[in-house]
C-alpha positions in Angstrom: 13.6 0.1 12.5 10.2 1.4 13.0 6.9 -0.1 11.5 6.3 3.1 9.7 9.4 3.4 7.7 9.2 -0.3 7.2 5.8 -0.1 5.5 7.3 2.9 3.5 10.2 0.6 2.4 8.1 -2.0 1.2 5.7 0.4 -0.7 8.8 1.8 -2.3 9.8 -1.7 -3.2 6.3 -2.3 -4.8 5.7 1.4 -6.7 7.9 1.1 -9.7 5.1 -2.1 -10.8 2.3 0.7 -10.7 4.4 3.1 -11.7 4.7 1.5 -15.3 1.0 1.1 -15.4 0.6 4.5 -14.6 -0.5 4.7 -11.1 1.6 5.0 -8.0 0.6 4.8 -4.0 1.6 6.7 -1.2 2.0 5.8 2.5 -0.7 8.1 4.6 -0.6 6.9 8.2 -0.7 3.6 10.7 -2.6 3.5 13.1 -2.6 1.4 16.5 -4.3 -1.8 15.1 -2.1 -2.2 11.9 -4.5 -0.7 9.5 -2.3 0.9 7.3 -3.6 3.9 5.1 -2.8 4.5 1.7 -3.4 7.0 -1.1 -3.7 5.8 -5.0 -3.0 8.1 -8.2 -3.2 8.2 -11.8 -4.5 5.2 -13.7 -4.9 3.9 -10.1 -7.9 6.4 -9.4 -10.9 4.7 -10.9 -9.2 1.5 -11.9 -11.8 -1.2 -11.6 -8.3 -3.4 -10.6 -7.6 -1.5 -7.7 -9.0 -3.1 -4.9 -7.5 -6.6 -6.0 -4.7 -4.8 -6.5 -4.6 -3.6 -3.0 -5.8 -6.3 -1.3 -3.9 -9.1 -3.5 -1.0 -7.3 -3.7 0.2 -4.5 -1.6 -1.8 -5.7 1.7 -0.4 -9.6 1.7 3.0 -8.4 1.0 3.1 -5.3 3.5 1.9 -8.5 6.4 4.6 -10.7 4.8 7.0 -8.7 5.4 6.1 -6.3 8.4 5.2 -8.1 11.4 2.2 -5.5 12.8 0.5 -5.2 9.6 -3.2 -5.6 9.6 -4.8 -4.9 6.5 -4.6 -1.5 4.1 -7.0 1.0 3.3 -7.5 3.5 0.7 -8.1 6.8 1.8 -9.4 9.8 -0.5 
C-alpha cells in the first residue's frame, strides 16, 4: 500500500469524530519529508480547538500508524 492512501485511510478512520462536531478534513498532498497537508471545514475553520486538535489528534495518530509520517499541516 502506498503512504498516500494510507494517510487517506486513517483520515477516513478519524473524520466521522469531526464530522459530528461539524467539521471534517481532507487529505491535500505528502510531500518528500512526511509533512503531510491537510484542509479543515466547517466548525473546523476558525475553531480555537483546531490546532490541538491537529496536532493532539490527527498528527500522533497519522505517525502511529503510518511509518513516514512527519508531522501535518493545515493548508488554506
Amino acid at each position: 500500500m502506498n503512504i498516500e492512501k494510507e494517510v487517506i485511510d486513517v483520515l477516513d478512520k478519524i473524520r466521522p469524530y469531526l464530522q459530528r462536531d461539524g467539521g471534517d478534513v481532507e487529505f491535500v498532498s505528502i510531500d518528500e519529508e512526511g509533512r503531510v497537508y491537510v484542509r479543515v471545514f466547517g466548525a473546523c475553520v476558525g475553531c480555537s480547538a483546531i490546532d490541538v486538535t491537529i496536532k493532539m489528534g490527527v498528527e500522533t495518530l497519522l505517525i502511529e500508524e503510518v511509518l513516514g509520517v512527519t508531522e501535518v499541516i493545515v493548508v488554506d
